[in-house]
C-alpha positions as a printed NumPy array, in Angstrom:
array([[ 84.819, 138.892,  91.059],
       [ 82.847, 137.713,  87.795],
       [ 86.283, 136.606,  86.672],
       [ 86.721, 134.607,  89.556],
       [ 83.744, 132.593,  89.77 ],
       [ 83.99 , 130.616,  86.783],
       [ 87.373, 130.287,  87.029],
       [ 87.332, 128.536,  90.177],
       [ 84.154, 126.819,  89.135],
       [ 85.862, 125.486,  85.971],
       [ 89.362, 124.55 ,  87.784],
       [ 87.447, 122.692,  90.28 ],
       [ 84.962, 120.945,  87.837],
       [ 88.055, 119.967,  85.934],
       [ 89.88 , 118.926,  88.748],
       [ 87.147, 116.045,  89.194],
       [ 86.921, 115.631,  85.889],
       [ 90.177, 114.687,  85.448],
       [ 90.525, 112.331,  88.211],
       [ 87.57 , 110.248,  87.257],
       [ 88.391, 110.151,  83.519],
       [ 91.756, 108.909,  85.158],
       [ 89.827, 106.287,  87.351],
       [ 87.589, 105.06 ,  84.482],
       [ 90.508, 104.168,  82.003],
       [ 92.81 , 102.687,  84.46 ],
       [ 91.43 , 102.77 ,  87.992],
       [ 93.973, 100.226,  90.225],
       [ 96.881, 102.231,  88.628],
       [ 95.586, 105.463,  89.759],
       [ 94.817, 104.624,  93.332],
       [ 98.027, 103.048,  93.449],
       [ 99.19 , 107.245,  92.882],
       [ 97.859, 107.914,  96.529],
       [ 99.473, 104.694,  97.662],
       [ 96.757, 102.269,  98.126],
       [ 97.27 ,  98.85 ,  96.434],
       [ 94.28 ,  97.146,  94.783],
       [ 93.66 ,  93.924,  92.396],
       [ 91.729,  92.004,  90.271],
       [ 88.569,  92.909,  87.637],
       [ 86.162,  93.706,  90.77 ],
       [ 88.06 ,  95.778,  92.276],
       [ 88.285,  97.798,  89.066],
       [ 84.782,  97.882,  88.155],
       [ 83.89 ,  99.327,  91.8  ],
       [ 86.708, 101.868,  91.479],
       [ 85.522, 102.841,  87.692],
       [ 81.994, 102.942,  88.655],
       [ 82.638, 105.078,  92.423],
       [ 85.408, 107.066,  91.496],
       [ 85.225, 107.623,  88.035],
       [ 81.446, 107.822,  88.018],
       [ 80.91 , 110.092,  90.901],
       [ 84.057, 112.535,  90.118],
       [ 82.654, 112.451,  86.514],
       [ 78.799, 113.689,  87.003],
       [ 80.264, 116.364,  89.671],
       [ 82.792, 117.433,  87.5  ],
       [ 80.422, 118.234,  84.923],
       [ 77.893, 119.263,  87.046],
       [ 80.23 , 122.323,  88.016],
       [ 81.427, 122.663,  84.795],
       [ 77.924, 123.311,  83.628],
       [ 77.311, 125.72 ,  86.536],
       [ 80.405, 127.867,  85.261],
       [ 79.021, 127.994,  81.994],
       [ 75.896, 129.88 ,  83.618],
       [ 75.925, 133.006,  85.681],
       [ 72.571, 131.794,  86.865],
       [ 74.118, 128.442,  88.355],
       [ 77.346, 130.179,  89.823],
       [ 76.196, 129.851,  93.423],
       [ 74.75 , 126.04 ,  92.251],
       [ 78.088, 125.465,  91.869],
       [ 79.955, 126.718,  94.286],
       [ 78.199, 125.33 ,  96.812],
       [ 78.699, 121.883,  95.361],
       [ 82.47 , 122.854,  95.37 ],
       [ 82.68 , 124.099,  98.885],
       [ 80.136, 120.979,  99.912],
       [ 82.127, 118.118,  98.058],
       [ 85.579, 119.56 ,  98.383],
       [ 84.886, 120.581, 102.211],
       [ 83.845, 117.389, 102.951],
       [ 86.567, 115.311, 101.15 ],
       [ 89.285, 117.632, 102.351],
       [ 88.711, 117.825, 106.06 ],
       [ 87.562, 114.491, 106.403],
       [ 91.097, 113.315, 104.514],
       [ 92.632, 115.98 , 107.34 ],
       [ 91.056, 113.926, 109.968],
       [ 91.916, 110.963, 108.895],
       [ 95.752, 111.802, 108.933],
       [ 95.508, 112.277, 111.918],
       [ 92.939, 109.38 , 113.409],
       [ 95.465, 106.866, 111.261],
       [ 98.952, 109.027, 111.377],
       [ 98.872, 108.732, 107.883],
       [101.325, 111.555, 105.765],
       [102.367, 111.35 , 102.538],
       [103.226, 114.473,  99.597],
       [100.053, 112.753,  98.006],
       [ 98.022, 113.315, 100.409],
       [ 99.282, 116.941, 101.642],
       [ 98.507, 118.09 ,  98.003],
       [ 95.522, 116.642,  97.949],
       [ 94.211, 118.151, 101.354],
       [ 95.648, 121.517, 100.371],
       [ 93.796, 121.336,  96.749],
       [ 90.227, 120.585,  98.331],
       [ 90.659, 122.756, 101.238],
       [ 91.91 , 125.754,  98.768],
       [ 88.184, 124.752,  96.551],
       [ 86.459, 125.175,  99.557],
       [ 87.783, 128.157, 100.908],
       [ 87.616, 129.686,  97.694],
       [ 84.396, 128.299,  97.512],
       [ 83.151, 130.121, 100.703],
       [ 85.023, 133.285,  99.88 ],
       [ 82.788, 133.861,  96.545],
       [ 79.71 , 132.589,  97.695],
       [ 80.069, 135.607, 100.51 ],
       [ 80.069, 138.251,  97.904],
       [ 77.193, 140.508,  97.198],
       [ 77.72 , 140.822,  93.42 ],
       [ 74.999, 139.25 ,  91.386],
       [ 76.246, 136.183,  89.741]])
């Protein structure tokens, strides 16, 4: 299990990471990846400064936490709280709107998988 922790801690932390480095260089082209069409410089700046900002500081938030056996369970609860929360509510709303795409399948099954494995390590009696 001491494998395991950082691991997912660092996948996860890089995960968000990744996506808001992707938001803050070119933010209307990477929402238009999940399909949703945006324009113009304020729309940018509010999708640089939400998406890229917020996926940024918890991205290296649990990147910090898997860097420190004392901030493993820090940081996966942050993973199973953010990724729990973004999964399921993207699960509901596929089904309040009827939306499906591959997009948003992979996306779903990525944050629900964080969370899960989240939950799954955070049960463990193993220090760390």
């Amino acid at each position: 299990m001491r494998i395991l922790k950082p691991l997912v801690l660092s996948l996860s932390g890089l995960s968000f990471l990744g996506f808001g480095i992707a938001f803050l260089i070119a933010p209307i082209e990477t929402l238009a990846l999940a399909g949703v069409a945006t324009e113009g410089a304020i729309a940018a700046t509010e999708l640089r400064a939400f998406y890229g900002g917020v996926e940024v500081a918890l991205g290296s938030a649990i990147l910090f936490c898997a860097t420190r056996t004392s901030r493993w369970r820090d940081g996966l609860w942050l993973t199973l709280i953010c990724y729990g929360a973004i999964g399921l509510t993207r699960v509901v709303g596929m089904g309040i709107d009827g939306s499906d795409s591959f997009f948003l399948r992979v996306a779903a099954a990525t944050e629900i998988g964080f969370a899960l494995a989240a939950a799954l390590l955070l049960r463990t009696k193993q220090k760390g």
